[in-house]
TORKOL-668353 format. One record per residue (C-alpha): residue number from 1; chain; y, x, z. Coordinates in steps of 0.001 Angstrom, whole numbers, plus 524288, in hexadecimal, padded with zeros to 5 digits. Each point is the difference from the previous one (the first is absolute). Layout:
# residues N
finu,kelum,Y,X,Z
NUM,A,Y,X,Z;
...
//
This chain:
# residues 210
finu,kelum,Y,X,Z
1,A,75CC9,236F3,395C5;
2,A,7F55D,8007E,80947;
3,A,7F69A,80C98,80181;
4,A,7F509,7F7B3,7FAEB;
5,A,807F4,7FC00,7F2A4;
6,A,80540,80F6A,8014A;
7,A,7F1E7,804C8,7FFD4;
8,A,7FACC,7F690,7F5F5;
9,A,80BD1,803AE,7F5AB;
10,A,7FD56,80DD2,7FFEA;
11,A,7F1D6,80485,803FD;
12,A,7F3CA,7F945,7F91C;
13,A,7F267,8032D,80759;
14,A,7FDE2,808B8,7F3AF;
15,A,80C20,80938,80383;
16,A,7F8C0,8002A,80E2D;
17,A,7F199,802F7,7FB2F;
18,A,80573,80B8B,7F905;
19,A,8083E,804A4,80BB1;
20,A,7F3F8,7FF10,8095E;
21,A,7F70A,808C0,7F7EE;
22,A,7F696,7F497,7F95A;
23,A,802B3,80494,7F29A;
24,A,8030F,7F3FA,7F6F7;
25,A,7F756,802B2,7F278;
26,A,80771,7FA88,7F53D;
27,A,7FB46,7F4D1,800CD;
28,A,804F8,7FDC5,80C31;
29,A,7F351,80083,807AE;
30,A,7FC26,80645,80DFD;
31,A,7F46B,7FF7A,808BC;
32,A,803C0,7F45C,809BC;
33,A,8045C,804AE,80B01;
34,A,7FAEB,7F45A,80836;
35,A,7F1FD,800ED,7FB9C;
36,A,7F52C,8089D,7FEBD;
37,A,804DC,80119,7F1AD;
38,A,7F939,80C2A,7F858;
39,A,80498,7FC51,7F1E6;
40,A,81083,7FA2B,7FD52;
41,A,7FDF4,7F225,803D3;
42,A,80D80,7FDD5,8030C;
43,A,80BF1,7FEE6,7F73C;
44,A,80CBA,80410,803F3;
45,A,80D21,7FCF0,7FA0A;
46,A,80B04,7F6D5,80552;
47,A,7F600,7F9D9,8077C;
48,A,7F25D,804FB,8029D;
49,A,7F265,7F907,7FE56;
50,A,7F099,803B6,80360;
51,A,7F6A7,7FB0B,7F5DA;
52,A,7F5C0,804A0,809FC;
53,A,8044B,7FA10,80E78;
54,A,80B7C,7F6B5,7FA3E;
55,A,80929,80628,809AD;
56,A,80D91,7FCD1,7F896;
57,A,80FDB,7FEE3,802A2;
58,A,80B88,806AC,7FD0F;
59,A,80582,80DB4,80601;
60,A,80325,7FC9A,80EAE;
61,A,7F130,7FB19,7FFC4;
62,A,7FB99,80C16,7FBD0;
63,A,80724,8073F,80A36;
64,A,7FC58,7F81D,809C7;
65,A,7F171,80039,7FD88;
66,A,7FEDA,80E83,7FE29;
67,A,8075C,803A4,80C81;
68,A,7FDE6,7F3D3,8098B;
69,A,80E23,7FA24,80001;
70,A,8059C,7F2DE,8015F;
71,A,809D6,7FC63,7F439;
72,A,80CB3,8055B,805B4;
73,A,7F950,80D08,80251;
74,A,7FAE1,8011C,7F379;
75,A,80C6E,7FE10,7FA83;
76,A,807D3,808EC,8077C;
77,A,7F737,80B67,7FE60;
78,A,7FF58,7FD2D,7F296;
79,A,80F62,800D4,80030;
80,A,7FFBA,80BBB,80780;
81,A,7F5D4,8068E,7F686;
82,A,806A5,7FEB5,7F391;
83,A,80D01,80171,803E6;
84,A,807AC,7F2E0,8008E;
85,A,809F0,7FB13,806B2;
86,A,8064B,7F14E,8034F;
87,A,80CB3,80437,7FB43;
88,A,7FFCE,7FE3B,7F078;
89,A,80856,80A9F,7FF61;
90,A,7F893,80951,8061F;
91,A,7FE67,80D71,7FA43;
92,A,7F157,7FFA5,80361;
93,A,7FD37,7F344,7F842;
94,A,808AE,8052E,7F435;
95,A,7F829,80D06,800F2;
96,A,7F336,7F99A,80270;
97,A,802F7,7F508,7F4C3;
98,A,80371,80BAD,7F4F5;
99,A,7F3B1,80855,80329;
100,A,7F8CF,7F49C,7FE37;
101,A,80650,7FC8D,7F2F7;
102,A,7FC61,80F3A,7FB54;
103,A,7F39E,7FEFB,80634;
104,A,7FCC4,7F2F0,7F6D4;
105,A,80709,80549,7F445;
106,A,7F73D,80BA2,80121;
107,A,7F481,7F6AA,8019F;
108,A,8021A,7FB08,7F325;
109,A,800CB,80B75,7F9B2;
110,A,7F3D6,804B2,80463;
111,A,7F9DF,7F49D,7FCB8;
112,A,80610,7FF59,7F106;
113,A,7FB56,80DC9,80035;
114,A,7F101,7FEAE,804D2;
115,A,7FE66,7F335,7F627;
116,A,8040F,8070D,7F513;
117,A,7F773,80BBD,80127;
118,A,7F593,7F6BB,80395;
119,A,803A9,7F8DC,7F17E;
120,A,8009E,80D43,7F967;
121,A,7F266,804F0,80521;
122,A,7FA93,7F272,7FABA;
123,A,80682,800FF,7F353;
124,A,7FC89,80F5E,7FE5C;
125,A,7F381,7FC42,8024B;
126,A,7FEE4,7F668,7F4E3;
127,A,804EF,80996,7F718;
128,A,7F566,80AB1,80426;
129,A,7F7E3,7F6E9,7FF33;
130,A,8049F,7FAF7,7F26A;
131,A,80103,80CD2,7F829;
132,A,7F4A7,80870,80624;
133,A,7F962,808F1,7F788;
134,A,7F2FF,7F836,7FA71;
135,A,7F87D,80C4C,80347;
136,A,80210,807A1,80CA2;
137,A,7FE44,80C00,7F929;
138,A,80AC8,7FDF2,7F775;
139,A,80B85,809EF,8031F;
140,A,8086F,7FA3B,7F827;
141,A,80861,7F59B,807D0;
142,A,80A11,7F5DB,7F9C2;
143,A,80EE5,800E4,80467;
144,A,7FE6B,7F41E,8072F;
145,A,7F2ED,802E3,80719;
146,A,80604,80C2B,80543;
147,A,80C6F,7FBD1,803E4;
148,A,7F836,7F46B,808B5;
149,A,7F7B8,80B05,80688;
150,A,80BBF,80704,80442;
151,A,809BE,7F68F,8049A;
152,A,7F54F,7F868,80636;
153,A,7FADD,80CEF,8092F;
154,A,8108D,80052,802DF;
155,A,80046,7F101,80303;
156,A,7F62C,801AA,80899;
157,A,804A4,80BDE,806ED;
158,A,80DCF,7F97D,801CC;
159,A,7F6FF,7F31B,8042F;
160,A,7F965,8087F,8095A;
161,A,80B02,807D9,80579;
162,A,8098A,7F54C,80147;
163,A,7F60C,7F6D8,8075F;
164,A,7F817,80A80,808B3;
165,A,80612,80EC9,7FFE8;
166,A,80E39,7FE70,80274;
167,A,807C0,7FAC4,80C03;
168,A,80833,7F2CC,7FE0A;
169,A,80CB1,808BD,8051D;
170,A,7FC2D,80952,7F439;
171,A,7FDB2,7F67B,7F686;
172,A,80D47,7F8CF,802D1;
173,A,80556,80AA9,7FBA6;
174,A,7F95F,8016F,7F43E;
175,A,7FD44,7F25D,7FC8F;
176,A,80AB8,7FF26,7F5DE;
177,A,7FCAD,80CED,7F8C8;
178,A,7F0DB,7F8C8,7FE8E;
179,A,8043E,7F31D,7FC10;
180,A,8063C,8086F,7F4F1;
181,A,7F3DD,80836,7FC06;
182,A,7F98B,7F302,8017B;
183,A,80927,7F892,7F4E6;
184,A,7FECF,80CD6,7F5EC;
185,A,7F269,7FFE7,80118;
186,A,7FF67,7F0A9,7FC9F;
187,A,80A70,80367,7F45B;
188,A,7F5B3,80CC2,7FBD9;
189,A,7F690,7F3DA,80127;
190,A,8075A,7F6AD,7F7DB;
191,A,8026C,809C3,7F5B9;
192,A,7F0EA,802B6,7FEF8;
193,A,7FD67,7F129,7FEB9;
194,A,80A64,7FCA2,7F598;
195,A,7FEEB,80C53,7F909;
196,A,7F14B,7FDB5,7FF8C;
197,A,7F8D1,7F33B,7FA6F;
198,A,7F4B4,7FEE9,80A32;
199,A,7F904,7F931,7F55C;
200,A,7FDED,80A5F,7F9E2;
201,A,7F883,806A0,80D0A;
202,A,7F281,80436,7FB7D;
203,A,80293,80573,7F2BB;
204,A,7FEB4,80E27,7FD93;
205,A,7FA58,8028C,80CCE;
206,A,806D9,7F631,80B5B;
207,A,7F675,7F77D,8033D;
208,A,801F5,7F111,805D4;
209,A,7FB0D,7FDEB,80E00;
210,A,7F317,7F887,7FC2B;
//
C-alpha cells in the first residue's frame, strides 16, 4: 500500500478541516480557505468542493493547497499528522483507526440526539399551539397544553445546551444518559397523543391553531 492509498483510506479532508481549526457546521460547511470566502461556500466530507471559487479534489489536494506542497508531501505530512504508519500492523494505525471509529460512533449519536429534540420542539409546538387557552386570561390550562409548555422550555434547554454550552469531550460522556431523557420524553409524548383525541382540541377551553 502506497502512502497516497494509506492517506486516502483513513483521513477524508473533513477529518482535516476539523483538525486545523475551520470548524465543520453540520452541514459540513467552512469558509474556503482558498478564497476571500466570508459565508461556508465550501463543503467538506470525503472530498471537498467550493460552490463559490470551484476549487475541488479529494484530501491530499486539500493539504497541498492549504500548505504549498507537491502530492508526496501532502501525503506524508498528512501521515505524520494523524498517526499512520506503512506497516498494517502498526500500533499507530490500529490506535488511530479505533479513535476514529468512537469518534464517528459518537457522531451519530449526537446527531440522533440534536434531530430528535429538533422533532420534539416542532411537535411541542403544535400541541401549544393546538390546545391554548381561547382567552389569554384564562388560568385554567388543559393537561395537554401544560404538559407542551413544559417539556418544550426542557427540549429546548437540552437543544440549547447540547448544541452551544457544553464541550464535545463532556458531552461524549453524557451522550448516552441524553439519548435516554430524549426517548422518555417522546414516550411522555406518545402517551399524551394516544391518551388524548386531538380532535377533540378546542372544546372546553383548548383552542385549534386558526
Amino acid at each position: 500500500m502506497s502512502v497516497f492509498e494509506l492517506v486516502k483510506a483513513n483521513v477524508t479532508v473533513y477529518d482535516v478541516a476539523v483538525a486545523e481549526g475551520l470548524n465543520p457546521s453540520r452541514n459540513k460547511l467552512i469558509c474556503c480557505p482558498f478564497h476571500n470566502d466570508r459565508h461556508p461556500s465550501m463543503k467538506v466530507d470525503k472530498r471537498f468542493y467550493c460552490f463559490s471559487c470551484g476549487e475541488k479534489g479529494d484530501v491530499i489536494d486539500f493539504v497541498g493547497k492549504l500548505y504549498g506542497l507537491g502530492p508526496k508531501d501532502a501525503a506524508e505530512k498528512i501521515a505524520a499528522d494523524f498517526g499512520l504508519s506503512m506497516e498494517e500492523d502498526s500500533s499507530k494505525v490500529k490506535e488511530y483507526r479505533r479513535q476514529k471509529s468512537e469518534q464517528q460512533l459518537y457522531s451519530e449519536k449526537k446527531r440522533k440526539l440534536m434531530q430528535s429534540l429538533s422533532h420534539l420542539m416542532e411537535q411541542l409546538q403544535i400541541l401549544k399551539t393546538s390546545y391554548r387557552p381561547r382567552e389569554e386570561q384564562d388560568s385554567t390550562w388543559s393537561p395537554v397544553f401544560s404538559f407542551a409548555v413544559n417539556k418544550y422550555e426542557y427540549v429546548s434547554y437540552l437543544y440549547d445546551y447540547a448544541m452551544f454550552e457544553v464541550m464535545d469531550s463532556q458531552l461524549k460522556d453524557e451522550i448516552d444518559s441524553l439519548l435516554q431523557e430524549v426517548e422518555k420524553i417522546e414516550r411522555d409524548y406518545d402517551n399524551q397523543i394516544n391518551g388524548r383525541d386531538t380532535r377533540n382540541a378546542g372544546k372546553n377551553g383548548e383552542g385549534m391553531a386558526s
